[in-house]
C-alpha positions in Angstrom: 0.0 0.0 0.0 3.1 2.4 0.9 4.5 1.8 -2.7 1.1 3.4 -4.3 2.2 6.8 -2.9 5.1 9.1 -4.0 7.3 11.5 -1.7 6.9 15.2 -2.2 9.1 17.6 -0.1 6.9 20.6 1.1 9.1 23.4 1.8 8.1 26.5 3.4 11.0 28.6 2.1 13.3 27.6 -0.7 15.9 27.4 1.2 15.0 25.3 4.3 16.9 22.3 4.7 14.2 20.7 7.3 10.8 20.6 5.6 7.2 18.3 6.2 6.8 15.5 3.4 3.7 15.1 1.6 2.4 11.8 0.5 0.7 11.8 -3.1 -1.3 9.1 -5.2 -3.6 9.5 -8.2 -6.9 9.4 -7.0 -8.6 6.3 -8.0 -12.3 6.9 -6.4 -14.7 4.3 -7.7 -17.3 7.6 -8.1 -16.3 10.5 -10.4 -18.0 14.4 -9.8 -17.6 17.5 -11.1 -15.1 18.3 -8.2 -13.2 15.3 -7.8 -13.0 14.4 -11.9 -11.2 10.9 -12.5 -7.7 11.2 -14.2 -7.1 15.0 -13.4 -7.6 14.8 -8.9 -4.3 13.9 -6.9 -4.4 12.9 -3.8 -2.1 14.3 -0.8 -2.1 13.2 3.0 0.5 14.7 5.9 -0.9 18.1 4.8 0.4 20.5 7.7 -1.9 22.4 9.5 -0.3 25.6 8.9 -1.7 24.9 5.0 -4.1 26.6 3.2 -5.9 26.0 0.0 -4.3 28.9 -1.7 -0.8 27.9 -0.7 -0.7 24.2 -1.6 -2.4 24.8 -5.0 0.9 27.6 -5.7 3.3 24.9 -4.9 1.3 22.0 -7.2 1.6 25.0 -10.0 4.9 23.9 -10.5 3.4 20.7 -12.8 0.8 22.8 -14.6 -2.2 25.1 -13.9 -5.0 24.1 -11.0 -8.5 24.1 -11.3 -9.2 23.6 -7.5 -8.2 22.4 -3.9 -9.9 21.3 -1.3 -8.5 20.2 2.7 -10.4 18.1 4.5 -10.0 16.4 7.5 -10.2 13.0 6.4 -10.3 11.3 3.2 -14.2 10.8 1.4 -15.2 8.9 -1.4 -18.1 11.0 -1.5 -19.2 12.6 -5.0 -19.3 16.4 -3.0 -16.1 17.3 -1.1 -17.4 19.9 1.9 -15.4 22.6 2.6 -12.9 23.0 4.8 -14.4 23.7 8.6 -11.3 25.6 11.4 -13.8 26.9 13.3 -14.2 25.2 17.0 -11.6 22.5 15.3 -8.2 21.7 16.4 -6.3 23.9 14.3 -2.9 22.1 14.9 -4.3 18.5 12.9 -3.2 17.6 9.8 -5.3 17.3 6.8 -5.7 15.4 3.4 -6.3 17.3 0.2 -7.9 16.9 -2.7 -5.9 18.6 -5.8 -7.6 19.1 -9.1 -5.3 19.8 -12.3 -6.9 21.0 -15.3 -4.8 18.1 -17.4 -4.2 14.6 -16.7 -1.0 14.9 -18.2 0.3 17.3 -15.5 -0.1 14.6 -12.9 1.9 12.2 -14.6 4.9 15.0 -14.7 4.5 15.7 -11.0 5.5 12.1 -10.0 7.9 12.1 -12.3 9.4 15.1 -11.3 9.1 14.6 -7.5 9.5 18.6 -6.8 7.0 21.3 -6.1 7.4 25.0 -5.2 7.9 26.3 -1.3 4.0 27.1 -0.3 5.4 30.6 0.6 6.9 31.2 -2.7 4.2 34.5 -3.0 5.2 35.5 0.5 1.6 35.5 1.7 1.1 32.7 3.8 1.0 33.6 7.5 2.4 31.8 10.3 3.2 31.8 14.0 1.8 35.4 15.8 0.7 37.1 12.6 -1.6 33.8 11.8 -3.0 33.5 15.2 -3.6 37.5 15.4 -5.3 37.6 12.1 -7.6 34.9 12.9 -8.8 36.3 16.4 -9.1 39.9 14.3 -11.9 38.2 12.0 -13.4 36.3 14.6 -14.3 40.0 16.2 -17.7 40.8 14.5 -17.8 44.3 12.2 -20.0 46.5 14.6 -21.3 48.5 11.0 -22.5 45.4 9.6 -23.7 44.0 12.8 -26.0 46.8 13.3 -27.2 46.8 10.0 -28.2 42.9 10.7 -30.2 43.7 13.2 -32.3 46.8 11.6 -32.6 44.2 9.0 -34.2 41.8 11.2 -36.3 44.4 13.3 -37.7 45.9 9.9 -38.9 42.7 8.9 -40.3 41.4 12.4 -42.2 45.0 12.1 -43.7 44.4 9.1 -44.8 40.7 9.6 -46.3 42.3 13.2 -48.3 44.7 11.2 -49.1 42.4 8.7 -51.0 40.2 10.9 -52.3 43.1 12.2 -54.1 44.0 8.9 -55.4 40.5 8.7 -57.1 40.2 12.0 -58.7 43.7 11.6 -60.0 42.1 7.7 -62.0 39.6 9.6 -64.2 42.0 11.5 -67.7 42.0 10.9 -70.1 45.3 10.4 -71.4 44.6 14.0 -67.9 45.1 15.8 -67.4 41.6 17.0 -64.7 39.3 15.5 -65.4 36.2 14.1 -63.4 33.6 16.1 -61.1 31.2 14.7 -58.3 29.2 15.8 -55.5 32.0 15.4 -57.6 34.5 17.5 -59.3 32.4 19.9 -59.1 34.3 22.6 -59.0 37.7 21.7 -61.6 40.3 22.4 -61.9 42.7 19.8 -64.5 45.8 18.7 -65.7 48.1 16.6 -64.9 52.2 17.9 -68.6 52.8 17.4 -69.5 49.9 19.6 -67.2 50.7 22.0 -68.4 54.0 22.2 -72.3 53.3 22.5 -71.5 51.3 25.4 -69.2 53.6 27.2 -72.2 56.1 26.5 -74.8 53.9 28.0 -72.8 52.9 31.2 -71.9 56.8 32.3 -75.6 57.5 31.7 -76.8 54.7 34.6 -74.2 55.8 36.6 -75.0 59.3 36.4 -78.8 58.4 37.2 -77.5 56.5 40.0 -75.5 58.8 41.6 -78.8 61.4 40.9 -81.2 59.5 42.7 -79.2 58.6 45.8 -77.0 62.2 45.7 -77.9 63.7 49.3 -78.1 61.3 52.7 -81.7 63.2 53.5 -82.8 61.7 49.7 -82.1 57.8 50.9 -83.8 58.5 54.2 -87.2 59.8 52.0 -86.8 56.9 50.0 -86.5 54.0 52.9 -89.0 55.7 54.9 -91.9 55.9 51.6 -91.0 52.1 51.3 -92.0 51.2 54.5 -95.1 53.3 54.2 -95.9 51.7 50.9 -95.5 48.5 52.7 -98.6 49.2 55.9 -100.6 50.1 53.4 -100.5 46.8 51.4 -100.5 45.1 54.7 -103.7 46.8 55.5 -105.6 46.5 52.1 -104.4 42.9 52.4 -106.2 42.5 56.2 -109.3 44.0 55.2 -109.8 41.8 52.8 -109.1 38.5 54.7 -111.6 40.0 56.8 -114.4 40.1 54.1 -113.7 36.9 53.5 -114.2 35.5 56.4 -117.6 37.4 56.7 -118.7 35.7 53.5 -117.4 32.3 54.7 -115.1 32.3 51.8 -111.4 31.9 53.6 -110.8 28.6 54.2 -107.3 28.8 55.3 -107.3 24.8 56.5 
C-alpha cells in the first residue's frame, strides 16, 4: 500500500533544509463528480496544519495550472467534497487534500518530477503570531454590519407584526365583533362605534345613580316611603281577609 504513494518535499521557504513531506497518489475513487473528476484529482495526506488552499495549489503550480483544492480532514469517497471547517476544530491537525489539475498529463509530470514550489513562494502565507492574530481579528464581529443585521431583522419582524395586524382587523364583521377562529381564539376585539355606544350607556346609569341617591336626606325619604308603601298593602291585604271570612269564603285549612 506504501508503494502506491510518492514523496513530495513541502518546503516552506526555498531554502529550508528541514521541511514536512507530503504523500501523493492519483486518486482512483470508484465515483467521479464535477469536483473530484477521475484522471485530473491527486491525492495528498501529511498536509500540515499551517496549509491553506491557496498555498498548496501555488506549490502543485509547478506541474501545470489548477482548477481547484480542497483540505479536508479525512479522506471521502463522497461525490461532494465539503469545505474545509477551522472553526471550533483543532487547528494544529493535519489534513488530506484533494488537488484538481486542469490536465491529466500534468499529474503524470509531478510524479515524475518529484518537486513542487515552497508554499510561501508568494510570500503570503501567515504563520506563527501574525496567523494567530489575524484569525482572532476576523473572529471579532464588524460593529457597521452587525447593526445593519439587526435593523434588518427588526424591519422585517415589524412588518410581519403589522401584517397580521391587517389580517385580523379584515375579519371584523359590520357589527364590531370578530369572528373567532383558531388564530384568534381568545381575543376580544370591537368596533370604535360599539365601543363607544357602550361607554355612553354605562356613564348615563351611573349618572342616574349617583342622581337619585346624591344627598343622605334623599335615601332617608326613600327608605322611609318604602316602609309606608308597605302598611298600606299590609292593610288593604287584612281587610280583605276579613271580608272573606264574613262571606265564609277563607278557608285557610
Amino acid at each position: 500500500m506504501a508503494n502506491e504513494f510518492t514523496v513530495l518535499p513541502l518546503k516552506f521557504e526555498e531554502g529550508d533544509t528541514h521541511f514536512h513531506q507530503l504523500f501523493v497518489k492519483k486518486n482512483t475513487a470508484k465515483t467521479s463528480s464535477t469536483k473530484k473528476p477521475a484522471g485530473r484529482t491527486l491525492y495528498a495526506v501529511n498536509v500540515p496544519p499551517y496549509v491553506t488552499a491557496a498555498s498548496l495549489g501555488l506549490a502543485f503550480s509547478a506541474a501545470g495550472a489548477i482548477e481547484r483544492v480542497s483540505l479536508q480532514e479525512k479522506p471521502s469517497s463522497k461525490k461532494s467534497v465539503p469545505e474545509q471547517k477551522t472553526a471550533g476544530k483543532d487547528h494544529f491537525q493535519f489534513k488530506v487534500a484533494y488537488v484538481v489539475f486542469r490536465d491529466e498529463n500534468d499529474i503524470k509530470k509531478l510524479l515524475k518530477k518529484r518537486q513542487i514550489n515552497p508554499l510561501n513562494a508568494d510570500q503570503q502565507l501567515l504563520t506563527g503570531i501574525e496567523k494567530w492574530s489575524k484569525s482572532y481579528q476576523e473572529r471579532i464581529p464588524d460593529p457597521v454590519a452587525m447593526q445593519a443585521e439587526i435593523d434588518l431583522y427588526m424591519a422585517t419582524y415589524d412588518k410581519a407584526v403589522e401584517k397580521k395586524k391587517l389580517e385580523e382587523s379584515r375579519q371584523t364583521q359590520d357589527d364590531g365583533w370578530t369572528t373567532v377562529t383558531k388564530k384568534n381564539s381568545g381575543v376580544f376585539s370591537q368596533k370604535q362605534s360599539v365601543v363607544k355606544k357602550l361607554e355612553k350607556k354605562l356613564d348615563s346609569d351611573r349618572s342616574t345613580k349617583e342622581l337619585r341617591n346624591f344627598y343622605t336626606f334623599q335615601i332617608r325619604e326613600s327608605k322611609k316611603n318604602e316602609i309606608i308603601s308597605l302598611r298600606k298593602k299590609y292593610d288593604r291585604d287584612l281587610k280583605k281577609m276579613e271580608q272573606m271570612k264574613k262571606t265564609k269564603r277563607f278557608k285557610p285549612y
